[in-house]
C-alpha positions, -999 to +999 in steps of 0.1 A: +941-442+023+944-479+017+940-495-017+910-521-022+922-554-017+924-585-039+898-602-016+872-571-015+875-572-049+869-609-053+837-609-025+821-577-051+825-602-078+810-631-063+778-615-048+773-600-085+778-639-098+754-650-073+727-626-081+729-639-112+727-680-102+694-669-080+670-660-115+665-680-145+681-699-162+702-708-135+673-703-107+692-712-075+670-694-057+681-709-021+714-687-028+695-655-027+698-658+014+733-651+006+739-630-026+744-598-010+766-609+019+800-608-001+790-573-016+785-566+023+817-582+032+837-565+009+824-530+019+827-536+056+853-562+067+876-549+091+910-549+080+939-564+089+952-545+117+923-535+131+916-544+172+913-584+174+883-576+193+863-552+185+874-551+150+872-513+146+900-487+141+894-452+152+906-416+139+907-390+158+875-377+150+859-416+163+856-424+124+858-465+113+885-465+097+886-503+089+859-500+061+859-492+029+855-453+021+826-444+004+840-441-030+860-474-024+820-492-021+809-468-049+837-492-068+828-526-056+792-515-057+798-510-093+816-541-099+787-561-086+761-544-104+779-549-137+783-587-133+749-590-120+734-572-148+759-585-175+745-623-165+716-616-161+712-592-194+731-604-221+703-612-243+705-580-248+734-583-272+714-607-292+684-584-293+710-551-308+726-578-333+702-601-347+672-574-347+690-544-342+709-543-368+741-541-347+776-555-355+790-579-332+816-555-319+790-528-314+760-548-297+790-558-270+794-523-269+755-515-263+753-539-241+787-527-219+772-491-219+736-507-204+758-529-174+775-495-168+740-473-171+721-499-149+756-510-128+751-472-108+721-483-086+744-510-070+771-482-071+751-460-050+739-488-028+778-491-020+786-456-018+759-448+007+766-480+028+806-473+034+792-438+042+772-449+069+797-468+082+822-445+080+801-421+096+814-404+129+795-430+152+819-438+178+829-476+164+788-479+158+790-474+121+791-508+108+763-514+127+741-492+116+755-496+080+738-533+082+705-520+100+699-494+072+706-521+047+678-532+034+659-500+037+688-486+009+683-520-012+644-512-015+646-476-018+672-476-048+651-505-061+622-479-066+644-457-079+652-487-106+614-484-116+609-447-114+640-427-127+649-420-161+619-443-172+628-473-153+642-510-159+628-528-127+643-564-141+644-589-118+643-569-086+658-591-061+618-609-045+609-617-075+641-649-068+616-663-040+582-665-068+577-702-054+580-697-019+546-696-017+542-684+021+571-660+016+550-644-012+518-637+010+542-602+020+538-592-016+496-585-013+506-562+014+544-552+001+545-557-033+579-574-046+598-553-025+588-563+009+605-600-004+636-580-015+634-563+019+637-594+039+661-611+015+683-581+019+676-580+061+686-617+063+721-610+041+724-585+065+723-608+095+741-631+084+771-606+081+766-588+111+766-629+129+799-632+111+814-595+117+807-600+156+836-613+181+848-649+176+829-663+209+796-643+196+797-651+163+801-689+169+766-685+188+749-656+162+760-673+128+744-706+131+714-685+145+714-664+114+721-692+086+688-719+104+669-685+099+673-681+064+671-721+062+636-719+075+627-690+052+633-709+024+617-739+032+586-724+028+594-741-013+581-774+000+545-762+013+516-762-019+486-740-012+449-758-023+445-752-061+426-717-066+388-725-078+389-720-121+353-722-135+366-702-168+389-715-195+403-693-227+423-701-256+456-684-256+470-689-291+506-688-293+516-680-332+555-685-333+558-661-359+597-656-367+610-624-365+627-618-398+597-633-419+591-622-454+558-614-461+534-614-492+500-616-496+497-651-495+520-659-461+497-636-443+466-650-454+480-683-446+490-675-410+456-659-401+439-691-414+459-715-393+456-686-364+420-693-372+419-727-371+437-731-336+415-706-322+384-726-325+370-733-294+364-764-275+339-774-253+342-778-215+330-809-190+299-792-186+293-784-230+300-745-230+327-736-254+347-710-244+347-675-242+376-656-246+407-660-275+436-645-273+463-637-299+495-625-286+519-593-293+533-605-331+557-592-354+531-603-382+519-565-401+486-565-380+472-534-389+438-523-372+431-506-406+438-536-425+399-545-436+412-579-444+425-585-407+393-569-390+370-587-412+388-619-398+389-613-365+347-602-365+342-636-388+364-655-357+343-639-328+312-643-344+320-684-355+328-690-319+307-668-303+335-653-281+355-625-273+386-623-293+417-600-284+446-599-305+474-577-305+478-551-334+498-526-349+472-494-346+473-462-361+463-426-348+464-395-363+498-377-363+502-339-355+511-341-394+477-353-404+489-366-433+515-384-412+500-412-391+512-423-360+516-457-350+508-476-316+516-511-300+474-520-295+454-544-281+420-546-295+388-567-285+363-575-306+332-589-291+309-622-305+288-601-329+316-590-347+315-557-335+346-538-318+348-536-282+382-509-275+413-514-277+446-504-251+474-486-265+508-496-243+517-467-220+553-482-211+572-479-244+610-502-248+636-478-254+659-481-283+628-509-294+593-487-298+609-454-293+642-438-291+643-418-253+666-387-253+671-383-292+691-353-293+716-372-270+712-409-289+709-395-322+730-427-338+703-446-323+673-441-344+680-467-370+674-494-342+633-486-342+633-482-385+614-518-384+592-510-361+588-473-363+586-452-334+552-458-312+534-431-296+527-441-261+491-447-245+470-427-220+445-445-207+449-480-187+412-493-202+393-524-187+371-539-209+335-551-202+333-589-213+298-607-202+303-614-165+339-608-161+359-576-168+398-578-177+430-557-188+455-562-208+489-554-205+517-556-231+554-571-232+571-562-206+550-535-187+546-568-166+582-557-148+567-529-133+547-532-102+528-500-098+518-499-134+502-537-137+483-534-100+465-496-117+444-518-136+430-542-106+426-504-086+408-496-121+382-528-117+395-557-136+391-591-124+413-608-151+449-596-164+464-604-190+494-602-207+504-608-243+542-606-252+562-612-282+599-628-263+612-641-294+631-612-295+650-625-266+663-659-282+667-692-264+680-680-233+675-671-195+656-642-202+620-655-208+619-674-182+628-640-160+602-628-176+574-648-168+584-648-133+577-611-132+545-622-143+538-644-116+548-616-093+523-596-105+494-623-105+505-626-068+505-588-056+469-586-070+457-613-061+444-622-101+449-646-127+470-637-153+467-652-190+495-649-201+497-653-241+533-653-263+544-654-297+574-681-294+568-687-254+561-688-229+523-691-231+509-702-198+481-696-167+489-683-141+467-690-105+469-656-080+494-678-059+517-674-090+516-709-096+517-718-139+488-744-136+493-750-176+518-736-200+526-742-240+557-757-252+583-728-262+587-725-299+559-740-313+531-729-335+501-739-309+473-730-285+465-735-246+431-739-233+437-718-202+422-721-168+412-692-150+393-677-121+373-639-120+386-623-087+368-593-078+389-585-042+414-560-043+446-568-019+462-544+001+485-533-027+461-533-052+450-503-035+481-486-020+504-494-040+545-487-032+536-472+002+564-497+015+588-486-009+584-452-003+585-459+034+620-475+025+633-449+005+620-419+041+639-442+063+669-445+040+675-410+033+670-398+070+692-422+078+717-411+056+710-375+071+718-386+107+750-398+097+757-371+080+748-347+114+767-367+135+799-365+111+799-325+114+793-330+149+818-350+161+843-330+137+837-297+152+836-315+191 
């Protein structure tokens, strides 16, 4: 068996670099036409030595033997997911050391262990592409390799939300946000039909360049004006989306490591206060709704002080006011309350609406998953206790509109976000607290999950921060306003009340899943023809 080479080496590098370029900060999104090519390349190049022109060498059993094996692309697979997710993730460090109490040395170390956790999806994208095309398919198993393709991209994307509790970041359609045509795939699709025909066109583009010289001088300048005219759907603007609603999103920029006495917090929740007064629109009705985001103020829902200002606020204005709170439950020690990351709503007469506890907990940030196993873990959560999860995804009942609320970053997760537009509401919104993230490339990831989300459902998300961003969001994904980052402010947010459900409001990852079928029985055919062809 031949070593990996320098240059398959080099291409697994690069296509985990230019995953990275394609999100924020960097956002060179036209390179996402082209990010999985070298991780293709890599895997299936033929070798030197192989036939000239048909680039294949045979065993005796009709194997490729010009690929890489399948634990040679479990290797490059691996390298590329570690630099992607390295790149893309290492806020992560700064979230273990400046809140987590880490050392330096350590944090690198956390973060090292998550690029190696998370790095095994693109592993096993490798592994079970060199497979295929090692696969006893008489010279055909390159071939099919690159028609499977993007069915194994999408299928072990799903497998990023659902296993082990899931860390869907920045799954590969969510690089196209502003290609506003493009997008129209996700009502039907979700996110992943846009990774699906990101990861077909890579595909083309290597099976144009793997073909014979004479063929691939006519296929690869096919292949590259195709993913050209894909992208070009950047420059087209759809009419502005109809907002006859506005709400004030107050963004608190409350720092994370704030020392709190009496008087600080009675401070903040009168300037809170005072930028959440209400101004009038062109046509003299004040607004409606306030919003205060996820904070690492002490919120308490039992705290009388804080409920008797939020009732004073939403009877002053005569508007709905959600905020987001620290709430408390009974434990299964009574004398032991739990503790939840809540939403609640309290309506103009003062009175208390609900409230949503989040269902999708951050490990290692609200809880501690697998204790036994992460035991020297636990001190990571001692600021903010360990959260019991919700149960129910509520929509709350708000004059002539009815919304949700979602927290942090359940907005990454498809399937969870689109359950509460099944459920009836006609408004999203999502409140966040990204100052944990610093000044770097990961809120801006963020929000464009957001925007995904606002387009799959076709609804407008408010989307409200503690440090940024705070912005509204039309259902074409567009931001039509946003805050400046950092800053102790508020947005008067348009929005729109959308009562349609889209496709995959109300089927959900049925393209995902389809992905996932055709992935595995291809894999299975392979497989068959392999023990076939070695007993023939």
């Amino acid at each position: 068996m031949r070593t990996l080479t320098l240059r398959q080496w080099l291409l697994a590098i690069t296509s985990g670099i230019l995953q990275v370029l394609i999100f924020p900060s960097p956002s060179f999104y036209v390179l996402s036409w082209i990010a999985l090519a070298p991780l293709l390349l890599a895997i299936l190049l033929p070798r030197s030595g192989s036939n000239s022109n048909s680039g294949v060498l045979l065993d005796g059993l009709g194997r490729d033997l010009t690929t890489a094996t399948p634990w040679q692309g479990f290797l490059l697979g691996y390298v590329s997911g570690f630099v992607w997710y390295a790149g893309s993730c290492f806020w992560i460090y700064n979230v273990m050391h400046n809140y987590g109490g880490l050392d330096g040395p350590v944090a690198v170390g956390v973060l090292i262990l998550f690029c190696l956790f998370y790095g095994f999806y693109h592993a096993l994208f490798g592994w079970l592409l060199a497979r295929v095309a090692r696969a006893d398919v008489r010279g055909h198993g390159r071939r099919n390799a690159l028609l499977l393709t993007p069915f194994l991209w999408v299928g072990l994307e799903l497998a990023r939300t659902w296993v082990l509790k899931g860390f869907p970041w920045n799954l590969l359609g969510t690089a196209q946000v502003d290609n506003f045509p493009l997008t129209r795939i996700a009502t039907l699709t979700g996110v992943y039909g846009i990774s699906f025909l990101i990861a077909l066109v890579n595909a083309g583009i290597v099976a144009a360049y793997l073909a014979p010289a004479r063929r691939r001088r006519q296929l690869l300048p096919i292949a590259i004006a195709v993913a050209v005219m894909l992208q070009l759907g950047v420059l087209v603007s759809p009419s502005p989306v109809p907002a006859d609603h506005h709400a004030v999103l107050v963004q608190s920029n409350v720092a994370l490591d704030e020392s709190w006495t009496i008087e600080s917090f009675n401070q903040l929740l009168t300037e809170l206060k005072q930028l959440s007064t209400t101004p009038a629109d062109s046509s003299g009705e004040k607004t409606k709704l306030i919003v205060w985001p996820e904070s690492p103020a002490p919120f308490f829902d039992n705290d009388d002080n804080f409920r008797i200002s939020l009732s004073s606020l939403a009877r002053a204005q005569n508007a709905y006011v959600l905020a987001g709170v620290v709430g408390t439950v009974p434990g299964i020690d009574s004398a032991t309350p739990e503790v939840t990351n809540r939403a609640v709503v309290v309506a103009p007469s003062g009175a208390l609406v609900g409230h949503y506890d989040k269902i999708h907990l951050v490990p290692f940030g609200e809880y501690v998953p697998y204790k036994s196993f992460f035991f020297f873990a636990k001190h990571l959560t001692r600021e903010v206790g360990e959260f019991r999860q919700g149960t129910t995804r509520t929509v709350f009942n708000a004059g002539d509109e009815r919304f949700s609320v979602f927290i942090c970053y359940e907005s990454i997760f498809p399937d969870e976000v689109r359950e509460f537009a099944t459920n009836g509401a006609e408004v999203l919104i999502n409140i966040s607290n990204d100052g944990w993230y610093g000044d770097y490339s990961a809120p801006g990831q963020h929000l464009n999950q957001a925007r995904m989300r606002a387009i799959e459902n076709n609804r407008w998300i408010l989307r409200d921060t503690n440090t940024g961003t705070t912005a509204s969001i039309d259902p074409y994904g567009r931001v039509v306003a946003r805050a400046p980052r950092n800053q102790r402010t508020r947005l008067v947010a348009p929005y729109g009340v959308i009562s349609a459900q889209t496709f995959y409001t109300r089927h959900g990852d049925w393209f995902a899943w389809m992905c996932a079928i055709i992935s595995l029985l291809g894999i299975l055919v392979s497989a068959m023809m392999r023990v076939r062809n070695s007993r023939s």
